[in-house]
N, C-alpha and C positions, 0 to 999 in steps of 0.2 A: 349430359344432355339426354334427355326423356322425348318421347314422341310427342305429345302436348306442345314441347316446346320447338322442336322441329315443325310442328305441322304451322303453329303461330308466325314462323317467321318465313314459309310458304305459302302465306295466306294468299299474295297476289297471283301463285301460278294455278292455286286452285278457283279461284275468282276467272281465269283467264277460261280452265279448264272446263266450268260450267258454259261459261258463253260460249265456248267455243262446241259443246256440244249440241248445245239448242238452236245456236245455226244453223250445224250439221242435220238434226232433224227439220228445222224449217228449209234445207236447200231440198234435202230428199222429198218433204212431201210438196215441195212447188212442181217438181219434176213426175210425180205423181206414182212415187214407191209406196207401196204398203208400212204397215208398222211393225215387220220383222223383220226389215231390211234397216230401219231406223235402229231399231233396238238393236240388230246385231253389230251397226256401223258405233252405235255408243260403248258397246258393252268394251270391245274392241279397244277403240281407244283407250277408255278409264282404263284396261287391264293393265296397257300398255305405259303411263302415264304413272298409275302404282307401282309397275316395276320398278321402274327406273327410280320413282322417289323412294323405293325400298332400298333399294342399292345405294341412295347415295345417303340414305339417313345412316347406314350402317357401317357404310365408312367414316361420315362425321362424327358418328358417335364413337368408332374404335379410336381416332388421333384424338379427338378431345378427351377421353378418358386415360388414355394414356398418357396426355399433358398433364392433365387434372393429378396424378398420381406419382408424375414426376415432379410436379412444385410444390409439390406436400412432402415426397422425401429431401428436398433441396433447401427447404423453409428457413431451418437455423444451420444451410451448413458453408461454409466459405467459398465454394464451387457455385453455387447460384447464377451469379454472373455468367457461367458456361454452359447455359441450359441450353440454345441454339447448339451447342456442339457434343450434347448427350440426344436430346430430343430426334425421334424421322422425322423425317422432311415431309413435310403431305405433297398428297398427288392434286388436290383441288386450288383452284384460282383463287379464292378469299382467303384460304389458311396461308396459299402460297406467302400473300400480299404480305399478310401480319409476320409472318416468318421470317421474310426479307428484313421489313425494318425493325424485327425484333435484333435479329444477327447483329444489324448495323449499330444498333441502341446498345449491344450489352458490348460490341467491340468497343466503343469509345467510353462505355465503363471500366472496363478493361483496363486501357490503355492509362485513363486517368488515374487507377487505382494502384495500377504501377509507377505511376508517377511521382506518385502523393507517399505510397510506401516505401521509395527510394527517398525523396526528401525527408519523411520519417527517420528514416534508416541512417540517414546523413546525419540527422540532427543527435540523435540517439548516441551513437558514436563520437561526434562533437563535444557534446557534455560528458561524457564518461572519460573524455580526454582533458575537458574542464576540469572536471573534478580534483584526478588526479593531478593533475598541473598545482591548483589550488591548495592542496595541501601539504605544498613543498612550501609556500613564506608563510604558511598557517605555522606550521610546523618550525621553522624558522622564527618567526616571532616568537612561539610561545620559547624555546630556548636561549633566545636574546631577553626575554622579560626572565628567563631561571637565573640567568648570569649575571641581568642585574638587582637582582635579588639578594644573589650569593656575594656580589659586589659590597652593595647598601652595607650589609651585617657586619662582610670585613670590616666595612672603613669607618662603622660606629664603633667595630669592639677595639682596631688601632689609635682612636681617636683619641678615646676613654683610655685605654692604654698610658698611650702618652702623658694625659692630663693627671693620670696615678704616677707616671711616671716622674715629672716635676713634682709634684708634689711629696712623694719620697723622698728624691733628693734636696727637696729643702728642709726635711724633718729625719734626713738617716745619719743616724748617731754611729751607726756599728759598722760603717764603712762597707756596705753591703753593693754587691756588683750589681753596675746597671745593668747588666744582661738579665740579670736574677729578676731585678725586679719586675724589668719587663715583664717575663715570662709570667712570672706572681702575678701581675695582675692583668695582664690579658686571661690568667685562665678564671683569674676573680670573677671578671666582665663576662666570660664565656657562660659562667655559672650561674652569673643572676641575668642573663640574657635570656637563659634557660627557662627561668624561671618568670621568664615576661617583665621583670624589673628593669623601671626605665631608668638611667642614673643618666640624671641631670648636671650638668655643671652653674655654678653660679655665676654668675653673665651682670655686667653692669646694670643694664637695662633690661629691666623686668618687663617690657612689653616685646621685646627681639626674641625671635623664635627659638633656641635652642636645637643644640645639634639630636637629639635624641629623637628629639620632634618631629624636625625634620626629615628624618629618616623613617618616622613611622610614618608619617604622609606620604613618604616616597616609595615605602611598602603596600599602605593601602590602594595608591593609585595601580602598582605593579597588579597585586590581588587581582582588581577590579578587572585591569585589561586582559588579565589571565581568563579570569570567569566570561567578558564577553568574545575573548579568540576560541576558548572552549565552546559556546552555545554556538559560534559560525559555522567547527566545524562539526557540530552534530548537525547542525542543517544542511551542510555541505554532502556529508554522510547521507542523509534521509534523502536527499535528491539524486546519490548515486545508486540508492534500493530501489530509489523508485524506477528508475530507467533502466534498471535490469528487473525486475518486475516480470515483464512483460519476458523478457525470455530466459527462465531462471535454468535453465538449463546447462547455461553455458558458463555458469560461477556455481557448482553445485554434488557437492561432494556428501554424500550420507556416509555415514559411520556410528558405530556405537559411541559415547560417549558419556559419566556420571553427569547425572544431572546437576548434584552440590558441583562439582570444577566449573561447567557453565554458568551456574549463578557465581560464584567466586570470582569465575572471568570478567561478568559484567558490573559487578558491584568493583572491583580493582581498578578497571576502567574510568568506572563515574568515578571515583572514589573523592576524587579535589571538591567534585558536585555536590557529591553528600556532607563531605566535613562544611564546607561552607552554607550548605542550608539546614546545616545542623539537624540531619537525618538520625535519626535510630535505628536501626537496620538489625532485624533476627533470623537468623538461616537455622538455627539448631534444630527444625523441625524437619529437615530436609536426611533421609538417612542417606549415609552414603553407600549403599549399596546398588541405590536406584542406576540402572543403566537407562538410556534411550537413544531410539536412532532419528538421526536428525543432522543436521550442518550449524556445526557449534557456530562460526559466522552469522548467519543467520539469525539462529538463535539469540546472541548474544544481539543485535541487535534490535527484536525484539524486546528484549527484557530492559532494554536501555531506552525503547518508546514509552512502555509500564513506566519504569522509574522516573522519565522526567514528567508524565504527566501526572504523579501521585507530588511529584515535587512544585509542580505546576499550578496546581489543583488545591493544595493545604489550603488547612484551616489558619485562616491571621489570629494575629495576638501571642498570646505564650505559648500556643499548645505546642510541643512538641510532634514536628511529623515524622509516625513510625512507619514502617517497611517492615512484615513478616511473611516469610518463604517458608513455604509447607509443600510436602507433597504426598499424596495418598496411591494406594494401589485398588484398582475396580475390577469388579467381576462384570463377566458379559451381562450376566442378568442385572447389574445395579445402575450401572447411567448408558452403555451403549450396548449393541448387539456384540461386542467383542473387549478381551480387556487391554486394562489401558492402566496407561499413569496418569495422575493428574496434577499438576503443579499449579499452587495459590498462590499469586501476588496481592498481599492484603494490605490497604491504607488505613490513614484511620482521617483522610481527608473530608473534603466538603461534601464526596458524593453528586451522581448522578440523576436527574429528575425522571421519574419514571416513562415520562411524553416522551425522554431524549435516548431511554435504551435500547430500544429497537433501530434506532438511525445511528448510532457511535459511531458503526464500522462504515458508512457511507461515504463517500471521498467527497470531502471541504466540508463535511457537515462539523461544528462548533459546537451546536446549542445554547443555552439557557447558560452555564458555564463561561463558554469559552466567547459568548457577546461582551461578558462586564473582564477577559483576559485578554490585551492587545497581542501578545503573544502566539496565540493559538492561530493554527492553521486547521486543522481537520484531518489530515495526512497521517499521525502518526497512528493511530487503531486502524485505519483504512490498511495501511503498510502491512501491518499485522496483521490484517486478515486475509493479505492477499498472500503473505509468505505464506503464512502458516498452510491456505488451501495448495499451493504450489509443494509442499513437505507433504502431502496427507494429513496433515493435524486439525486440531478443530480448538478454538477460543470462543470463548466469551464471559459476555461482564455481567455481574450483580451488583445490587447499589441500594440500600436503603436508607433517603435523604432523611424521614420520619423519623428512626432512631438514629440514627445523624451514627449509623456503623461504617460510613467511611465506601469505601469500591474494594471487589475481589474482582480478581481478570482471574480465571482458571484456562490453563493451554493443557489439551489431550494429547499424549502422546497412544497412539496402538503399540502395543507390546507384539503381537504379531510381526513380524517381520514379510511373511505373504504379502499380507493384509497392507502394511505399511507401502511395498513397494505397488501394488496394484493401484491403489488410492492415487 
């Protein structure tokens, strides 16, 4: 607050103070004073009258400047709500006013924000208790879909067995033991089972399914339900990153670790993902000397966001979708002020539109992509970019749809160890 603007919003006591001095001179000269008696009764007052407005401009202006300087430093910091209880108390009646009901205003923010953070806090806990809960018949199923899997194979290769089995003995000249045979030809069946050979038996009725058949439908459906218990619990996973997120502290272990074992780790993991989307996958570019610090967890979780949205994201038709893992070593002087590792996950997918690179990391943003993808959420780069700033680390994506060169995601590791934990 400036004097201008003090004097502006005293404009009615100095309006007051004119009139009330030309009274003053018109009572004195009805009474028949001279004009040094006037002028000395005016001078008087106005001195009197400036004081006092000196004084109290100079206290409004000290509390208001030191408000003014307090909510500049409180701007972006979580305490704001507690400015009544950083802030003095002024001595004057109008700041009193506003003070009061400021107090009263930030206490029942206060209170609500505790409220709202506790039911937060609830919910947060709640799901991470979902979660886990959830991937005990996740896990459960997919073991009762391996058994019946392991199942199927026996009782098509017993089956065939058998039917080598009769048929032996209506054709065994050399008086050869059924135990033998059996075993001959269960390991027959074993061999060309191996080898994806269906053997058929001949069946009356050429339109009745055959048992081979049947078994590979009863395979494929197993597959299918494997692949969609699989994607449940990668969503199940990406909603428990996301809910510690927010306080990664408390899952959150740094240590050195090769960076080829964490790609190894997360490529082992998808691995069902990739044979079934018939992935190409190249790590040889990765040396294994590369150390980095970081929460392989983590890590591995990010690399498994990369990997399904390059599997996500391919090119349709024949092309085969490749995966090559590179990793390079920087100088301070060459991409950042300190050096670093840099690990490339490189597709040879659809690619990103140039309008949508600057938004990828933005949480539920999709794009141009992920409109014509019913799958997509927007969650997994968001994820990423929130671990990775939570580690110290730094990603991002390149994309050139024009020569149709697919997506690189590059994740910075600092080599620094200072540096790393400071960040």
């Amino acid at each position: 607050m400036n004097l201008s603007q003090y004097l502006k919003g005293r404009l009615p006591q100095i309006i007051a103070l004119m009139l009330s001095l030309l009274f003053v001179c018109l009572l004195l000269a009805a009474f028949g004073h001279n004009i040094s008696a006037m002028f000395f009764a005016c001078i008087t007052l106005l001195l009197l009258f400036t004081s006092a407005s000196l004084f109290d401009f100079w206290r409004r202006r000290r509390f208001y400047s030191n408000l003014y300087e307090l909510v500049r430093s409180l701007e972006n910091d979580q305490n704001a709500t507690l400015i009544t209880e950083i802030m003095q108390k002024p001595d004057f009646i109008e700041a009193k006013i506003a003070y009061d009901a400021l107090r009263i205003a930030t206490k029942s923010m206060n209170d609500n924000i505790t409220k709202y953070r506790h039911v937060t806090e609830e919910y947060r806990e709640y799901l991470e208790t979902w979660v886990h809960e959830i991937k005990t018949p996740i896990a459960a199923a997919l073991l009762l879909l391996e058994n019946a899997r392991h199942n199927t194979l026996c009782d098509t290769a017993y089956q065939n067995a058998d039917d080598a089995i009769a048929t032996s003995i209506h054709l065994n000249k050399n008086n050869t033991s059924i135990a033998t045979i059996k075993e001959h030809s269960a390991k027959k069946y074993n061999r060309e089972f191996e080898k994806n050979v269906n053997v058929s038996a001949q069946d009356n009725n050429a339109n009745d399914m055959t048992e081979n058949e049947l078994a590979c439908e009863t395979m494929a459906l197993i597959n299918n339900i494997s692949h969609e218990l699989a994607r449940i619990e990668d969503f199940v996973e990406q909603a428990l990153y996301y809910t510690r997120s927010a306080a990664v502290e408390n899952d959150y272990v740094i240590r050195r670790h090769k960076l080829a074992d964490i790609v190894r780790l997360t490529l082992r993991k998808h691995s069902r993902l990739l044979i079934a989307s018939q992935v190409s996958v190249n790590i040889s570019e990765i040396p294994n000397d590369y150390v980095v610090l970081g929460d392989h967890k983590w890590l591995s979780f990010i690399l498994g966001q990369i990997i399904n949205n390059a599997i996500k994201y391919r090119k349709q038709g024949k092309a085969v979708c490749c995966l090559t893992f590179s990793a390079r070593v920087f100088d301070s002087i060459e991409l950042y002020d300190y050096s670093s590792i840099c690990l490339y996950v490189h597709d040879n997918g659809i690619g990103i539109p140039p309008e949508d690179l600057k938004r990828v990391f933005q949480k539920g943003f999709t794009g141009t992509n992920g409109r014509s993808n019913q799958y997509s959420t927007g969650m997994g780069l968001y994820l990423c970019k929130r671990l990775c700033e939570k580690m110290g680390l730094k990603i991002f994506v390149k994309s050139d749809t024009e020569t149709e060169t697919g997506t690189t995601v590059c994740i910075v590791f600092p080599r620094d160890e200072l540096r790393f934990l400071l960040s």
